[in-house]
N, C-alpha and C positions, 0 to 999 in steps of 0.2 A: 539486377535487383537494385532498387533504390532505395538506401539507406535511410534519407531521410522521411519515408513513407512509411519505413517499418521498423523501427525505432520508438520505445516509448520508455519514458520511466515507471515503474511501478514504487508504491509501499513498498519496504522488504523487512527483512531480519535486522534487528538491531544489536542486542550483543549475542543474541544464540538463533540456531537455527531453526530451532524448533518455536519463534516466536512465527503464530501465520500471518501471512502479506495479504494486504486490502488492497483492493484495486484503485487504481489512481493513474490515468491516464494525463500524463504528462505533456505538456507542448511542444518540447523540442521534436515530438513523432508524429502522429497521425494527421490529416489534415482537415481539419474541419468543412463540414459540406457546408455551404451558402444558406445563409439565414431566408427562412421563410416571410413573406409582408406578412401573414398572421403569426409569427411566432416572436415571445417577448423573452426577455435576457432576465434573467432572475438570480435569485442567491436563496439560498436554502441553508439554516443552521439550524443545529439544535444541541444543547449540551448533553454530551455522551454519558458523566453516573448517574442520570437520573431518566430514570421511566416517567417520570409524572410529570414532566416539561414537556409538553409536544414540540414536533418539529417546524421552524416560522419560516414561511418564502417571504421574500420581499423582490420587488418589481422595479430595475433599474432605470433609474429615468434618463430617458436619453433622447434626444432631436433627433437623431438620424445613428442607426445604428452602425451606418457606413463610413463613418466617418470621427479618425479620435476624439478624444472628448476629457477635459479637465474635469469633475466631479465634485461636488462638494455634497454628498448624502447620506443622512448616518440610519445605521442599522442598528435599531433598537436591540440589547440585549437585555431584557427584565430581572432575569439572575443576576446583573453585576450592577444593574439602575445605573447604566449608562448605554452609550454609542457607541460602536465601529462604524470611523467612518471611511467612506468609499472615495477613492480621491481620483484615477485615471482610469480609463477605458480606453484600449487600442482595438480595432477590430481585423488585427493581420499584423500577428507579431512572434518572434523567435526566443527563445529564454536567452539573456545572456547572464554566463557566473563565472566569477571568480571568488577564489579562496587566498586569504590572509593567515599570514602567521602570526600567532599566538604564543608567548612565553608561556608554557605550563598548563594554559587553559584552553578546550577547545577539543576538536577530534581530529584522529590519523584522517587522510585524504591520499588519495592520488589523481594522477588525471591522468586516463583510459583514452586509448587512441586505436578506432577501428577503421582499418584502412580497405580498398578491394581495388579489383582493375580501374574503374572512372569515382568511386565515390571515396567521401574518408568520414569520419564523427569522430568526433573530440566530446567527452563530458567528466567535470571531476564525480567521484566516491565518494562520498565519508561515512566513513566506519562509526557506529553507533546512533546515526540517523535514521529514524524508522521511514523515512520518505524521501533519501539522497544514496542512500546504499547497495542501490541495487540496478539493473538494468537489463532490458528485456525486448528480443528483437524475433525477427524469425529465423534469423541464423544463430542465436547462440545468447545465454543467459549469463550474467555476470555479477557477481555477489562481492562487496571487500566488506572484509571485516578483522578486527585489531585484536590481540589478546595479550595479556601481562604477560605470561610465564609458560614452560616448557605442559604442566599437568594440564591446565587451560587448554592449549593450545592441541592434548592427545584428546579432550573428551568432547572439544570442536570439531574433531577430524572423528570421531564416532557417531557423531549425532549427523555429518554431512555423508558418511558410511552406509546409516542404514535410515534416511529421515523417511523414503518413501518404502521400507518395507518396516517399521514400526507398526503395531497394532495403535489405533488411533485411541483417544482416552477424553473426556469430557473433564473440566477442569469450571467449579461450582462455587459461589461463594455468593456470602450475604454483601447486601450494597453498597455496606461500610469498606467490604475487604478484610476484615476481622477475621471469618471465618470459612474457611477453607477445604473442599473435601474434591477428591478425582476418581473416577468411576469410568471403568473399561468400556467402549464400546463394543456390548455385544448383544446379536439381536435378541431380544427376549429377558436380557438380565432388568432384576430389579435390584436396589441398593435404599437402604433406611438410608438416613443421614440426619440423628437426631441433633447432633448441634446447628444445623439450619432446618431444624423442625420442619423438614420433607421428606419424599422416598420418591424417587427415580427410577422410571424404567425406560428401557433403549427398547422404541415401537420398533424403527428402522434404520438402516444405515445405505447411503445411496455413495458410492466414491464418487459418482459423477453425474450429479443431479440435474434434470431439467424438465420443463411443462410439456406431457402430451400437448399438442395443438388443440389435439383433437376432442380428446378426452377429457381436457382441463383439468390433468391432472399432475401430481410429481411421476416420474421413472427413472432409471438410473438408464443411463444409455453406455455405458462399458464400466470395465471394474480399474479404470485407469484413474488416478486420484485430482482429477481435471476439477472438480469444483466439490469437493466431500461436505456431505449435508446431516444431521442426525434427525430423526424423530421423537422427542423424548417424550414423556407422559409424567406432568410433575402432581404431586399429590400432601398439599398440606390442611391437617385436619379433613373437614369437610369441604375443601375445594377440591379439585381439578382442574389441571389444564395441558393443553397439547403444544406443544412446540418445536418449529425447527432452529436448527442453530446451524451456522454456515463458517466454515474454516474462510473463505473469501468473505466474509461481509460479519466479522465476528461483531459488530455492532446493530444489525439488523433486528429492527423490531415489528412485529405485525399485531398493529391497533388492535386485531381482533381476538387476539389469541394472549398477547406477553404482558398479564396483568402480575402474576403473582413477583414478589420484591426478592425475585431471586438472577443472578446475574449467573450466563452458562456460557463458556467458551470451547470449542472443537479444538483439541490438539491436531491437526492432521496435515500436514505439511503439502501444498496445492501443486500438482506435478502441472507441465509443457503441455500442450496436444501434440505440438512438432517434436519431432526427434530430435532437434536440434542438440548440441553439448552445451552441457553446464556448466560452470566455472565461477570457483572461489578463488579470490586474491585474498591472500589474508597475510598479516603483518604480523609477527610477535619479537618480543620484545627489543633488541639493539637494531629495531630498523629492518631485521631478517623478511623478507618475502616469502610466499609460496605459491603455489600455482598445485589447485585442487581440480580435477576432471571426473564428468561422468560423461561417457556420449557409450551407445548400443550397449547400454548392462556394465562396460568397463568403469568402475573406477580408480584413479590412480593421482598421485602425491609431485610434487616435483621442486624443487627450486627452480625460485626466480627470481632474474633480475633486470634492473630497471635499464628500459631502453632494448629487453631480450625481445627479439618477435619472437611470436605463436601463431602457427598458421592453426585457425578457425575449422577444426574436422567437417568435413563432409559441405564446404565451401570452398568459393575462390578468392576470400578474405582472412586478414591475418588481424593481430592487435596487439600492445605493450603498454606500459603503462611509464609514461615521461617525468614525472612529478611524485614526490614522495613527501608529504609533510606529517611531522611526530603530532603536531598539536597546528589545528588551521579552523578557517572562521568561514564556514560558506556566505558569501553574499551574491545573490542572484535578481535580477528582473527582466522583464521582458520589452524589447524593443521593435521597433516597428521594423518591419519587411515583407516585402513580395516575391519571397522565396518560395519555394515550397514546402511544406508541412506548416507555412505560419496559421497560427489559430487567433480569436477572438482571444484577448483577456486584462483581467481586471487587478485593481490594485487597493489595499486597505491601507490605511495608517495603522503601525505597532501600537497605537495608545490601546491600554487592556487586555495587551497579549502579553506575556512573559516568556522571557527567552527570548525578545525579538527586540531588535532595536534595528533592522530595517523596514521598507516598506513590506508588504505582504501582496506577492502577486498570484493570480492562481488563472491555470486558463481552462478553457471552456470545455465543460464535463469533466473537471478534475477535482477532486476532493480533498481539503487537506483538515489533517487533524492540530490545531493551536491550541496553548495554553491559555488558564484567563484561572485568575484566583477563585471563581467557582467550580473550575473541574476543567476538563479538557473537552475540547468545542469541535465539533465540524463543521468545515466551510464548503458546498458545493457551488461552484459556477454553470449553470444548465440553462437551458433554456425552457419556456413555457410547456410544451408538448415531449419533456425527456421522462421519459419511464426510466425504474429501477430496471437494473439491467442484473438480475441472478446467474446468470452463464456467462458473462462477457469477460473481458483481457484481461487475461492473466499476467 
């Protein structure tokens, strides 16, 4: 097996478990296929509170797409009446990151080291990053995450107990966030919800949604919670409307369908297809470690410490974790290489983003969600011919 082929970073859980992960295909893993002569490099944003903002591609201008390229292009954003601008393009490069410490400010981190017979992967964690905390391979899933105190730290280890045998739950609210309502998933129920002057009903529930070919339609292809999807039926005054909502793409909107100014998120926590073991590293308070497992139905609790191997269940690879920081500062970009798994990618200036005071790198078909004092933004790196992908990496 080769590590760096099957290796990716996802979105994960930021302080609790039950928060669901968006997929984000990360560069340190997959390796990008060879650009097409008709296919163009693009950026795709749109800001995430608002339905009434469509989503804007923009078309990277580049002499040769073979070859790096200094940048100076900015990306109109009309919500903020200014620019992101685009400053470097690599077309074959590796993430490199390192984490700094912080006095007081900042998140827990470690740095995770997966070793086997000929290969090894190094990447740091940080605990409270909805898009550095997690890590996902086809041997084995790995999660950290930090907690203050001893009760924290039991109702952590109950939510990572039962997240994929919980009854799944719809979580509803007006655009503002103001107001607030959650409704079981279950097929057939209906639910009033007079302080967001609708009523809700669950048409269907798919744990593992995807499109007949053939039929062109949804089906649920097992009851394994590999990408859980709802069918709702929303009902305000004399409107209606249908819509799905995706535990994997809780931001997904369909032009055709998600008019009414109601915002729906899927509680439903996205299982593996492989078998592969789970694995939470989590911190609480003086530094203490743990080591959480689930592999074939078992799960089990353990201490851990730093620098302990763990041989990887039902593998010929182990892992530890070398680095432990209370309070550390991710700073990451990506460098050129003709390694393998190097992918195309791109780099922003932080002017307009908050919480960023480095460059902004993102590689190609990766998604990342930034801050911008209009709301929180997504960035996709894709190319001209990339379709939404509803069943793809988990």
């Amino acid at each position: 097996m080769n590590l760096h082929q099957h290796m990716g970073v996802i979105i994960g859980m930021a302080t609790s478990l039950l928060v669901t992960p968006t997929v984000a295909q990360h560069g340190g893993g997959h390796g990008a296929h060879p650009l097409m002569p008709d296919q163009k490099l693009m950026v795709e944003y749109k800001l995430m509170n608002s339905e009434n903002l469509a989503t804007k591609h923009v078309e990277i201008k580049l002499s040769n797409q073979g070859l790096p390229a200094v940048i100076s292009q900015d990306i109109e954003l009309p919500w903020l009446a200014g620019a992101l601008e685009l400053t470097n393009y690599l077309p074959l490069a590796k993430i490199d990151q390192t984490v700094v410490h912080t006095d007081g400010v900042g998140n827990p981190a470690i740095y995770l080291s997966i070793d086997g017979p000929s290969q090894s992967y190094q990447r740091w964690l940080i605990a409270g990053d909805m898009e550095r905390n997690r890590l996902v391979s086809f041997i084995g899933t790995w999660r950290f995450m930090a907690v203050g105190n001893p009760s924290a730290r039991d109702l952590l280890w109950e939510q990572f107990r039962t997240e994929y045998s919980k009854a799944p739950s719809l979580h509803i609210s007006s655009p503002d966030g103001l107001q607030r309502e959650t409704v079981s998933v279950n097929k057939g129920s209906k639910k009033q919800l007079p302080a967001l002057g609708v009523t809700i009903k669950v048409e269907a529930f798919y744990p593992h949604f995807a499109m007949d070919k053939d039929a062109t339609e949804p089906k649920n292809e097992s009851e394994k919670r590999i990408n859980p999807a709802v069918l709702v039926r929303i009902t305000a005054g004399d409107r209606q409307e249908k819509r799905w909502v995706f535990s994997k793409f809780p931001d997904y909107i369909s032009e055709a369908t998600d008019r009414l100014p109601i915002k729906i998120r899927l509680d439903c926590p996205v299982q593996a297809k492989s078998q592969a073991p789970d694995y939470v590293i989590v911190m609480s308070g003086n530094n203490r470690h743990e080591l959480w497992s689930r592999y074939m139905k078992k799960v089990e609790h353990q201490a851990l410490k730093k620098d302990e191997t763990v041989v990887i269940a039902g593998s010929n690879y182990r892992f530890h974790f070398s680095h432990a920081l209370a309070n550390g500062k991710l700073v990451e970009q990506y460098v050129s290489s003709d390694k393998s798994g190097a992918v195309p990618a791109i780099c922003f200036s932080p002017k307009l983003l908050i919480d960023l005071s480095s460059p902004l790198w993102i590689a190609l078909n990766e998604r990342r969600v930034v801050n911008t004092k209009a709301g929180p933004m997504a960035i996709t790196f894709m190319t001209s011919s990339a379709q939404p992908q509803m069943g793809g990496h988990h």
